[in-house]
C-alpha angles and dihedrals in degrees: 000000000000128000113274109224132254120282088199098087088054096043089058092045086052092052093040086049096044089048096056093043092058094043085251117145102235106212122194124208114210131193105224132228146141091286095059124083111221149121099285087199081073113047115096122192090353087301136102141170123222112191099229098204122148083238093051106045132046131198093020117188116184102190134172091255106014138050113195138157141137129253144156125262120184079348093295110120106237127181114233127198120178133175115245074217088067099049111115100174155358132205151153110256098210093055110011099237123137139091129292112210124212113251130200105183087192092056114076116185117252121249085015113169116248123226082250091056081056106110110227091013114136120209120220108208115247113264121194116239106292118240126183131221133210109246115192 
C-alpha cells in the first residue's frame, strides 16, 4: 500500500484561505534551517513569522511542497522559500486562531523537492560572508 500524502499543504491553503475570507491577517511560523529561504536578521531561536497577506506578499505560491513568495523587509524586496515541512503553525493574527503542526527537525521528508527543482527559480551562487578592508 503506498504512503498517503501529507494533509498538512492543504491545511495551510484552508486556513490561508479562511483567514482572507474573514478580513483576518494569516501568519505563518516557520522553524528555520538551511533549507528555508528567509531574512536571517529576523529569525529569532531558529524560528520566524511572514504575514502572508495578500498586501504583504506578492507573487504567493502556496504549493504542496513549497511555499514562496516576495515581500518586502526593512523596504528591501527579498525572495522567501519555505518548506510546508517547516511550517509550525498557521493563525490568524487578529484572533489567534489557526493550527500548530508537529515538527521533527530531525525528520526530512522523503522525495522533498529541493530550491533547484524549483521552474523559473533562479539560484544565486553561494558567497561567503563579505569583510572590508582599510585602503590607504
Amino acid at each position: 500500500m503506498s504512503e498517503i500524502p501529507s494533509n498538512k499543504p492543504y491545511l495551510i491553503r484552508a486556513l490561508h484561505q479562511w483567514c482572507t475570507d474573514f478580513g483576518f491577517t494569516p501568519f505563518i511560523a516557520v522553524f528555520v534551517d538551511e533549507n528555508v529561504e528567509v531574512p536571517m536578521e529576523f529569525v529569532k531561536n531558529n524560528e520566524i513569522v511572514l504575514n502572508l497577506s495578500l498586501e504583504a506578499c506578492h507573487q504567493l505560491n502556496l504549493d504542496n511542497d513549497w511555499i514562496s513568495f516576495q515581500a518586502r523587509f526593512g523596504g528591501v524586496p527579498r525572495k522567501i522559500m519555505v518548506p510546508v515541512s517547516h511550517v509550525l503553525a498557521i493563525y490568524a493574527r487578529e484572533n489567534g486562531q489557526g493550527m500548530s503542526f508537529p515538527f521533527d527537525p530531525n525528520h526530512q521528508q522523503s522525495n522533498k523537492q529541493s530550491k533547484e527543482d524549483i521552474p523559473g527559480e533562479v539560484q544565486k551562487p553561494k558567497v561567503g560572508r563579505p569583510s572590508l578592508t582599510i585602503v590607504k
